[in-house]
N, C-alpha and C positions, 0 to 999 in steps of 0.2 A: 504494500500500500504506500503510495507516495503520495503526503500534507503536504501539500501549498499552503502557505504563509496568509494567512488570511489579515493580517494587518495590510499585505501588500494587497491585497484586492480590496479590502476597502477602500484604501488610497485613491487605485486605480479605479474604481467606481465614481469616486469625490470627482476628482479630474474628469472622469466624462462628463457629468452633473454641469461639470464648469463648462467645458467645454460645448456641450448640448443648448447654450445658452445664443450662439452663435445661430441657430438656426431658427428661420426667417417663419411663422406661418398663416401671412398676410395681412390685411389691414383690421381685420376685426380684430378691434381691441378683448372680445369675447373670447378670443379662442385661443389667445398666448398658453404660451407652454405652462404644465406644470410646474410650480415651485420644490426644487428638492427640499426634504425634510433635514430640519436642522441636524449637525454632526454631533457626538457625542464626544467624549474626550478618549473612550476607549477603542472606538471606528467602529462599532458591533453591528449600529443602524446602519450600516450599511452592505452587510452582509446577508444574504438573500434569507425572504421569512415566508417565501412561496416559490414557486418555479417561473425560474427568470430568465431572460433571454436578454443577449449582449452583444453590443456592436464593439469588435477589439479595433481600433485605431491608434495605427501606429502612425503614421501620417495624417497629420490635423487638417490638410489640405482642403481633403475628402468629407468633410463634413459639413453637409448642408440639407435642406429642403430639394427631396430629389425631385418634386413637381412643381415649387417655384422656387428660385436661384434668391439668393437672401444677396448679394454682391458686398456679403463682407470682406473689410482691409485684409491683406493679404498674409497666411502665417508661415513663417520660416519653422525651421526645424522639424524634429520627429519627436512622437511622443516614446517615453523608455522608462520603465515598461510601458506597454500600451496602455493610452485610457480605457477604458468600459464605460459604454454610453446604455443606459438601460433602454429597451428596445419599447414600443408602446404595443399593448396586448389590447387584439379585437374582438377574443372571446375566449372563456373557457370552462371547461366542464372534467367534474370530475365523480370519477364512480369507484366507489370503496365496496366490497364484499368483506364477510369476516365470517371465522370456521376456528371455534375452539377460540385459541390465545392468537391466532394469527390473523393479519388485517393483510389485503392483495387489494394496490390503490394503482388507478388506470387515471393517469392526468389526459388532457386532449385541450391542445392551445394554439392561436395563432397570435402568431405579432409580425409585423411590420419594422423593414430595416426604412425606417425617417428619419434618417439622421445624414444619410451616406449620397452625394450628387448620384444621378440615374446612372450615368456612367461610367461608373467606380463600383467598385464592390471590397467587401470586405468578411476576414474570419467573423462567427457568430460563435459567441460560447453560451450555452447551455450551462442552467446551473439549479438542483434540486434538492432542494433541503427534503426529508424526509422523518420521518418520527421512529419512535424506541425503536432500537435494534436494527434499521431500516437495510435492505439488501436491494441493488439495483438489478430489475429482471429484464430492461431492454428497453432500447428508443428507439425508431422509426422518424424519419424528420423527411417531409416535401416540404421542393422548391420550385421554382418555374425547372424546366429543365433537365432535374436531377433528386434524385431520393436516396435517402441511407439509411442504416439500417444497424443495430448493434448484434454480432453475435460473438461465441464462446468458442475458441480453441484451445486444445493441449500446448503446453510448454514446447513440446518438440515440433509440432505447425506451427508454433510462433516464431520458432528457429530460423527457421527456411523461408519466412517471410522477411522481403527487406523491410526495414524499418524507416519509414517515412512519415514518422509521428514526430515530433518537437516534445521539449518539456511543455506541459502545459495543454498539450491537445487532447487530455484528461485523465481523470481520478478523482481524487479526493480533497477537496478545501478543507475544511472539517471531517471527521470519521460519517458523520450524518448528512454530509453535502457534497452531492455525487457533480462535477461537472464533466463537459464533454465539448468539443470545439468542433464544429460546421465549417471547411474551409470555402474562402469566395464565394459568397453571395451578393447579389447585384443590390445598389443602393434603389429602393422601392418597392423591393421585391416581401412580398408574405412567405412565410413559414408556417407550414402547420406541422404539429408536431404532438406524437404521442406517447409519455414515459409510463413505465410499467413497474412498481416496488412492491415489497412486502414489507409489513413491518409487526410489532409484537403489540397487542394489547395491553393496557396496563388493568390492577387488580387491586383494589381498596374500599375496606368497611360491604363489602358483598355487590359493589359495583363494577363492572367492566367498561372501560373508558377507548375510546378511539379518539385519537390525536393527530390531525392532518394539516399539517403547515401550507397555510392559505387564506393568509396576510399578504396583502397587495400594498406598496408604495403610492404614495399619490403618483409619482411622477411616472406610470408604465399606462395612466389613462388617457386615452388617444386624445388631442388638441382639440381638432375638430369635435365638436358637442353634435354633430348630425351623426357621427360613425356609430354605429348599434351595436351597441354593448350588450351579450348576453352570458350569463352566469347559471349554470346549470350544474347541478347533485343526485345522482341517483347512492342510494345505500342500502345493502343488503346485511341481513347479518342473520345467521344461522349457527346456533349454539351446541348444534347435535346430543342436546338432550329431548327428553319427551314432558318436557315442565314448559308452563309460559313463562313467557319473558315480556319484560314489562318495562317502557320506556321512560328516563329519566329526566334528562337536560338533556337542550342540543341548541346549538350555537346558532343554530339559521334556521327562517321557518321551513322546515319538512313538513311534505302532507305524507300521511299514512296511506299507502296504496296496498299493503298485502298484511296479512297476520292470521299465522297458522302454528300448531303447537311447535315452540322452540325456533320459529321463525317471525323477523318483520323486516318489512318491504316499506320506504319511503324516497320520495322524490321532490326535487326545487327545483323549480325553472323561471328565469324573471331576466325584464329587462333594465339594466340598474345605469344609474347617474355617474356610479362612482365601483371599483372593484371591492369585493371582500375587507375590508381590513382587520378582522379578527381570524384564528384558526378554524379550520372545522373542530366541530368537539362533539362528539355524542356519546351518552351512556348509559347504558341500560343493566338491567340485572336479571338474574333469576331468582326469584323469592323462595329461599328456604334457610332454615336456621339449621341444619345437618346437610355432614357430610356426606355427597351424593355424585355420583359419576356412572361411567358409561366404556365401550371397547366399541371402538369400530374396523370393521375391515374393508379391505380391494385387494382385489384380483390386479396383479402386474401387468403394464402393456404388451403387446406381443416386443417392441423394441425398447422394454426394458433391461439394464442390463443386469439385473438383480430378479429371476424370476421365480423367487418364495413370496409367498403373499404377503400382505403387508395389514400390520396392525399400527394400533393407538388406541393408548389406555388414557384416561381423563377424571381428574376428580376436581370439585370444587367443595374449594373449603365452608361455605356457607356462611351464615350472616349472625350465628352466635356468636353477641357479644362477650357473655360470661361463659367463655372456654376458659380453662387453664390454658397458659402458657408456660415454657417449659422451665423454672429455674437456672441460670446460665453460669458456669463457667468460664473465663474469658482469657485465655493470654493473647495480646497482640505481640504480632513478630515485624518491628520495622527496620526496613532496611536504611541504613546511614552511612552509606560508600561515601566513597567523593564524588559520584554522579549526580547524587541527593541535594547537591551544595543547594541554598541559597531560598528562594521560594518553593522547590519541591518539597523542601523536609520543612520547612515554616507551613508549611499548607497541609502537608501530613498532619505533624503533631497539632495543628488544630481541630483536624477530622477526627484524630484519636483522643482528645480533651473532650469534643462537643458526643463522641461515642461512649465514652465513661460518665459523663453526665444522661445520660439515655438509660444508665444500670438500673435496677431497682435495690433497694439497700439489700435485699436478699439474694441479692447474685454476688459471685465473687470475679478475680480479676488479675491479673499480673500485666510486666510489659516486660516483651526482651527485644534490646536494640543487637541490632548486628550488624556489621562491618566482615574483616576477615578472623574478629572474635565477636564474643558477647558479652551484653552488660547486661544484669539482668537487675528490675527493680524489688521485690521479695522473691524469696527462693519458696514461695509455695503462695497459692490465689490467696488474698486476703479479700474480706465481705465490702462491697460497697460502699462507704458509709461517704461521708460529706468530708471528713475528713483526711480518709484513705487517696481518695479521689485529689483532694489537693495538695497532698504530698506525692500522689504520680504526677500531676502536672508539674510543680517544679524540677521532679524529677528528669523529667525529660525537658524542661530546659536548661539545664544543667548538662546531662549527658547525651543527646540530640545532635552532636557535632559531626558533620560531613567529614569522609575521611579513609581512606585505606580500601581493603578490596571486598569481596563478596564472596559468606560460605551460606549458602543458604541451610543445609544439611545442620551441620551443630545446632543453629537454634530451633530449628525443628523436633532434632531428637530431644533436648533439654524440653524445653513446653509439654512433651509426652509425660516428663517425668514431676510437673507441677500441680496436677491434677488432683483433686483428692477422689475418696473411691465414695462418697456419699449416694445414696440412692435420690431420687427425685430432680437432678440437676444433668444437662446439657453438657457436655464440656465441647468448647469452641475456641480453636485454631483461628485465627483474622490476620492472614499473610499479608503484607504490602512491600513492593520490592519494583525496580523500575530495569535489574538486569536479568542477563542469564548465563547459568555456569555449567562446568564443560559435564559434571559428573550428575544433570536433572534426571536421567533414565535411571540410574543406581538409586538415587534421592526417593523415588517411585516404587522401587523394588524394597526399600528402608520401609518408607511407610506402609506400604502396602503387609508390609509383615509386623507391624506394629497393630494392626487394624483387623486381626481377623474373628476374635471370637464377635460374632451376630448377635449372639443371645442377651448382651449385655448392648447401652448404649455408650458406644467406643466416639471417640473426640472428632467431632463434626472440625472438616476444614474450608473456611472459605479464604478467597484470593481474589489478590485487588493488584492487577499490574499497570504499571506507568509507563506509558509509551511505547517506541516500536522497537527498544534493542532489548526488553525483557520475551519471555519464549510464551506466549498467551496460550499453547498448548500444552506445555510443562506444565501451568499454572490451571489450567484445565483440566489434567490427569489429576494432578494432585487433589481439587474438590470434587472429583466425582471418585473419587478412594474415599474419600473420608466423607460422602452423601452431602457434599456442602455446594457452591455453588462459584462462579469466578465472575467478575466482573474488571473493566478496565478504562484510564481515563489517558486521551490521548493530548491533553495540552492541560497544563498548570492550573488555567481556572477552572476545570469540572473535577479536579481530585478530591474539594471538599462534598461537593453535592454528591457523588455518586459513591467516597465510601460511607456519609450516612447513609445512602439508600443501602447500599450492599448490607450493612447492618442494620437499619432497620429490619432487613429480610430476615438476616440471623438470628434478630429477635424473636421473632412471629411462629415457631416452631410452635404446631400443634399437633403434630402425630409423626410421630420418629417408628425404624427400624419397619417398613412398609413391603411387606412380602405382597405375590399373588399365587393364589392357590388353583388347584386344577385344571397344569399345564403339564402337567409330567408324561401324559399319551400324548403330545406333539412331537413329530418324526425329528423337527429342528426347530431353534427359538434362540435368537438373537435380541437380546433388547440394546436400546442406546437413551441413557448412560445402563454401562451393567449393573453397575450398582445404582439402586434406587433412590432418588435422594426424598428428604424428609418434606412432608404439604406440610405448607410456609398461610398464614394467614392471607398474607399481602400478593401470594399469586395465585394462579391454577395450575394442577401441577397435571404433566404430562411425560409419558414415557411411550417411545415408539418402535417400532422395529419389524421385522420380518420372520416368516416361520413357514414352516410344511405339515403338513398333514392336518385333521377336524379338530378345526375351534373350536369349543364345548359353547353350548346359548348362556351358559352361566358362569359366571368367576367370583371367585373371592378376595375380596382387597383385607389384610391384617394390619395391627400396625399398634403404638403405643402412646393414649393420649400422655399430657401434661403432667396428670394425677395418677400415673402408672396404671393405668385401667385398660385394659384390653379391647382394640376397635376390630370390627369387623362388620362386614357388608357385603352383598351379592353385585354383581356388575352385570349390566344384559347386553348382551351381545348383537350388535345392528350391523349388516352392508351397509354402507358408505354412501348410500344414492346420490345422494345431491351434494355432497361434499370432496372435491376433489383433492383427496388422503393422499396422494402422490405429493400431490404441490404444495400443504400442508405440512407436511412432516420432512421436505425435501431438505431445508438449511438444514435444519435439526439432527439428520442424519448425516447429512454432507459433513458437519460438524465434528461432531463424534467418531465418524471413521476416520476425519484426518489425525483427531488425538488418536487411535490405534495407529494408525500406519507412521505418525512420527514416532510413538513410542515404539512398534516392532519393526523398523524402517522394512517396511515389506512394499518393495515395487509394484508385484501387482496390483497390492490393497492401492497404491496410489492411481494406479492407468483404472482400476474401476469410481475412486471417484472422479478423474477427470472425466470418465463418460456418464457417469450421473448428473456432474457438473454440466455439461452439452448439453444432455435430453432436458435436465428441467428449467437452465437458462441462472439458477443458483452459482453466483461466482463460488470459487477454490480458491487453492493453492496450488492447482496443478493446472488452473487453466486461464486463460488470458483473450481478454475482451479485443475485437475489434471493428471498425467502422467500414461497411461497402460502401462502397457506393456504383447507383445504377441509372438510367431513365429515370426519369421525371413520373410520378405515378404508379411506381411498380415496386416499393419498398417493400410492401405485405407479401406479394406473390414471388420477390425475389427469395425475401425471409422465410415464410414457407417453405419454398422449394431446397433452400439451403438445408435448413433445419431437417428437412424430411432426410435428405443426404446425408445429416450428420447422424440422425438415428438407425439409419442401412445398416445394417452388421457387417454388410462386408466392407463399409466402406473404412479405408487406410488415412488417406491424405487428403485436406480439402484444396479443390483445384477450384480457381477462381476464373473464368472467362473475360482478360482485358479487355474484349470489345464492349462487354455488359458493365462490368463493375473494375471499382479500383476499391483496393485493400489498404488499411491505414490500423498501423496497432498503435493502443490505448495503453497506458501508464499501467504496470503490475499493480489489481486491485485489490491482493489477498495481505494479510499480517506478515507472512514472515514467520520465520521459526526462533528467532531472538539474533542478537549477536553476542558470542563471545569475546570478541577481539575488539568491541565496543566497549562494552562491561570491564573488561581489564582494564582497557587505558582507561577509564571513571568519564565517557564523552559523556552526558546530560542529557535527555529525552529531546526530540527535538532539534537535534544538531544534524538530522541528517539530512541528506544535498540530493536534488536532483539530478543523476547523472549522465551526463552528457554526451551522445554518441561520440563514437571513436573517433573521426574526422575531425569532428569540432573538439574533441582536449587537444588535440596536437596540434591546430591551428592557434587554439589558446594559450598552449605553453609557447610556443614560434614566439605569437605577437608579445607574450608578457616579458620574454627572454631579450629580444630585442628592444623593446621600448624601457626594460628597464636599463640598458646600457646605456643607450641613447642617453637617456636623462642624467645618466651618473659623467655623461659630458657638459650637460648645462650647471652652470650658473642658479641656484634656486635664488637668492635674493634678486636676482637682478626679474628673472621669470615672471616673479612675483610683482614689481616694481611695474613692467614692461603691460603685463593683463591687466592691470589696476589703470592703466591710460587708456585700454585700447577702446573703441565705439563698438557698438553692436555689430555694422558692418563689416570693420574689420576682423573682430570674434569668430562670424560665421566665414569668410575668406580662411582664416588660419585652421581656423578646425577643420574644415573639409581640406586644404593642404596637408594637415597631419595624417588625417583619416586614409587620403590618398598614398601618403609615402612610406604608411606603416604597413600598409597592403602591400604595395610591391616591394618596400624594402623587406618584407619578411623572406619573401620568395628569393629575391636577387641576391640579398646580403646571407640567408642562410646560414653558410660555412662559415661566414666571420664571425656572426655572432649568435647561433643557435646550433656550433658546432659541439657535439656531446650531448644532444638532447635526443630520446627517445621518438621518431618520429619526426626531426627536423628535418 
């Protein structure tokens, strides 16, 4: 996964904002452009809070009213990086489905490039925020012309394709904001365009909430007050159980069109003054105060590559308030390398202050910091109290210091041994660590033998990792050992919100140690996670997988409330009709086998999920996005036909037709499996570089080789002196002289002075 710098795109947003002011749209004092919304001091406003569409200009030249000529003074220079001029949207609609904990959201938009002379054209970047967990399933984009189309190859097609992508021509801005760059598009030209995401529903107090980023800026509403705005919502939501479900809030007026047991159907269509400016939000429930679920099955495609049937087990935790929850044990394990320096470990340790103030006096608690040893704060949990509590805070501002290398392992086994053996309490593990080390598979095999008597409940572990050089599958095996859960924050300001959340979850334990019964006549039964993790208040819990031979109509779910009391329940067993359980359960899985196949590095477990990864359009780790493009009109039937080809069994290689389409690869969109050799040298989350095709570093090191010679010939005071006189005019004369001479002096001069360089 490669973050772009989202400070830098805000900027470059500002800058078109500014820039966008240049343009002309006639005499009706009525119909001036919108006003952009004031900046904030941290750029965030400007950072997309719907799906947005971007005229990139690099050349200021090109920017005008491409139907009347505005004959603004004339502007020199390029802009670098390019501005971003937000594009103006002529309509758009969007239609959310939801199945279980997952939501499948279909956007469908056009915008208008008004910014660019008719005669000029320029890139368009795409850019989609998306909600919890969000996974990008594919975009489809007409132009006059020409259409594209996203689809999914393996690592080893990606090989064999030249690579004729730039940084930038897509990925990730934020982990939650997918962008994707449209090259040349004619200045007047519409775009319509259709993006396809999954994302997770959230779980609280016995509600189920959908959250869809779809917040419009004033400034994307078209000039012209005659252009017909329409704004259209369809929502489906199907819970796959056989209880009603009964609607709560919802952000915009929805009329109720459908409503059948465990389903509702609603739709908006209107023609509006102005776009959306709040999220969608809708929430509904199922009314019941006990623990109540369900198993559903499907039959595999004929071109699946997995063909044992497929299951999904489901229970919701329900809406009793007076459950016990579970008495907790708590060590926190932080990590304080030197990668930690500065704001990571300040924003830690107040996630772990405002998480110890969360205790109840009746839970107990330690802290062990680690580095390449450990400091530990008592050598056994001491009870909650008001004052425990503010002697670990000092505590850890006192020994909190960034510094030295990372064993993950030592503090792990220590924490096993802090435990007391009391009946009625939780004990929980809360890892946070921003690297990864060379001995995680051994670390696994540690725990994993620490953890096996079932009959007892043995030390729940959750995991919270920081950024892209820790191994977020390491951190993944490890909470699905210990029935716990992982979560992770990919930039400095979401490490406080998100490991309250992850602890809040760990709180919420309302039935540990969750067997299911009368599976033992099934021929084969895979589940993902294997080990079962514990129903949490605050979610729905779900467990998926595949199998052979007769599902029985009835199961048994076991498990151990709060107050050591014994749960148990029947599950009925349904076909999947209306629920499409493949696409469902697809991340979820795709997930889970990647943790096996990192942990037993087994090849072929990788080449099957990269073909799972194909079929359901679910990015990997084994596979890699890229852009066609084809005719004007034919993106769907292209995409189709392609798709249909990548599910063929026999097919090996995908072969592209240059007369139909051209191929363009997109930014690697998967995590990563950590870095070692990051984590050693203590680099900082964050610090990693877009890397630069091979032509272009050699060209880079040429020019930096030589121009820094050059300079180490000048005179700097005088330099200095000499550009502090010069006018505008002669500014721009010397610069493009330089620009000129450092180009051919690279080439010419070479051997004099880029002599020894790798590629000179």
């Amino acid at each position: 996964m490669v973050l772009f710098m989202a400070e830098d795109f805000s900027k470059s947003v500002e800058d078109g904002l500014k820039l966008a002011k240049r343009i002309y749209f006639g005499k009706d004092r009525s119909v001036s452009p919108p006003k952009p919304v004031a900046m904030d001091k941290t750029s965030k406003s400007y950072l997309p809070t719907a799906p947005m569409m971007y005229a990139v200009i690099s050349d200021p030249r090109i920017v005008d009213n491409p139907d009347i000529p505005s004959y603004q003074p004339h502007v020199y220079g390029r802009c670098d990086p390019p501005a971003l001029i937000p594009l103006q949207m002529n309509g758009i609609a969007l239609e959310v489905n939801t199945y279980l904990e997952t939501a499948f959201v279909t956007m469908s938009g056009s915008w208008r490039v008004h910014c660019v002379m008719g005669n000029r054209s320029c890139d368009c970047r795409l850019a989609v925020p998306m909600g919890e967990q969000g996974s990008i399933l594919g975009v489809e984009v007409d132009v006059p012309r020409k259409s594209y189309c996203t689809q999914l190859i393996t690592m080893e097609e990606g090989n064999d394709i030249e690579k004729t992508s730039r940084a930038g021509d897509g990925g990730f801005l934020k982990p939650h904001i997918f962008t994707l760059t449209i090259p040349q598009i004619d200045g007047g030209s519409n775009l319509s365009i259709k993006v396809r995401w999954s994302q997770k529903l959230s779980y609280h107090d016995g509600q189920i909430k959908v959250i869809v980023p779809f917040c419009f800026p004033e400034y994307v509403t078209p000039a012209a007050k005659k252009v017909s705005k329409k704004e259209k919502i369809e929502l489906n939501v199907n819970c796959g159980t056989e209880m009603e479900v009964l609607c709560n809030t919802t952000s915009h007026p929805l009329k109720e069109i459908r409503r059948q047991v465990g389903k509702l159907g609603f739709s908006y269509e209107a023609e509006v003054l102005a776009w959306s400016s709040v999220d969608f939000n809708f929430s509904f429930s199922v009314p019941s105060s006990q623990i109540h679920g369900g198993v559903l099955l499907q039959s595999p495609s004929v071109h699946d590559v997995d063909q044992r049937e497929m299951f999904c087990l489901y229970l919701f935790p329900g809406n009793h308030q007076t459950r016990k929850v579970f008495r907790k044990e708590v060590v926190f394990i932080v990590d304080i390398s030197g990668s930690m320096r500065g704001k990571l470990l300040e924003d830690t340790k107040n996630a772990v202050s405002a998480a110890l103030s969360k205790l109840d006096p009746k839970d107990s608690f330690s802290i062990i910091a680690f580095n390449g040893e450990i400091f530990i704060f008592s050598s056994s949990v001491q009870l909650a109290t008001t004052e425990a509590i503010e002697s670990a805070i000092q505590w850890m501002s006192i020994n909190f210091i960034a510094g030295g290398g990372t064993n993950i392992l030592l503090p792990l086994n220590k924490a096993m041994e802090l435990f007391s053996s009391s009946r009625g309490s939780i004990p929980i593990i809360f890892l946070i660590t921003d690297g990864s080390v060379e001995d995680e598979r051994h670390i696994c095999d540690v725990v994993k033998s620490h953890l096996t008597n079932e009959e007892s409940i043995h030390p729940r572990i959750y995991t919270f990792g920081i950024g892209l050089y820790c191994n977020h599958y390491f951190l993944k095996m490890l909470a699905m050992l210990g029935r716990g859960h992982h979560d992770a924050a990919f930039d400095a300001d979401s490490i406080g919100s998100r490991v309250e959340r992850l602890f809040t979850r760990a709180s919420s334990t309302i039935l540990a140690n969750i067997t299911i019964d009368a599976l033992e006549d099934l021929d084969d039964f895979e589940a993902y996670p294997s080990r079962m993790p514990d129903l949490l208040s605050e979610s729905v819990w779900t467990v998926s997988g595949r199998y052979k031979g007769n599902f029985p109509n009835t199961i048994q779910a076991r498990g151990i409330f709060g107050d050591l009391n014994n749960f148990v329940t029947d599950l009925n067993v349904h076909k999947a009709k209306e629920i499409p359980l493949d696409r469902v359960i697809a991340k979820h899985q795709i997930g889970w086998l990647t943790v096996q196949a990192w942990f037993s590095e087994n090849k072929q477990l990788e080449g099957k999920i990269a073909e799972m990864s194909r079929q359901t359009g679910v990015m990997s780790e084994y596979t890699q996005m890229i852009l066609l493009e084809g005719p004007g009109g034919t993106q769907v039937s292209e995409s189709g036909r392609l798709q249909e080809a990548l599910k063929a069994p026999e097919f090996k290689r995908l072969v592209i037709d240059p007369k139909v389409q051209k191929i363009m690869l997109v930014q690697k969109l998967g995590f990563g499996f950590g870095n070692v050799d990051a984590t050693a040298e203590n680099l900082p989350p964050g610090s990693e570089e877009v890397k630069l095709p091979e032509a272009a570093e050699i060209f880079v090191r040429a020019t930096s080789n030589c121009c820094g010679k050059m300079c180490g010939l000048c005179c700097c005071p005088c330099c200095i002196r000499l550009c502090g006189r010069m006018n505008d005019q002669c500014a721009l004369v010397l610069t493009q002289l330089c620009v000129a001479l450092a180009f051919f002096g690279c080439f010419s001069c070479a051997d004099l002075c880029c002599s020894g360089q790798d590629g000179g």
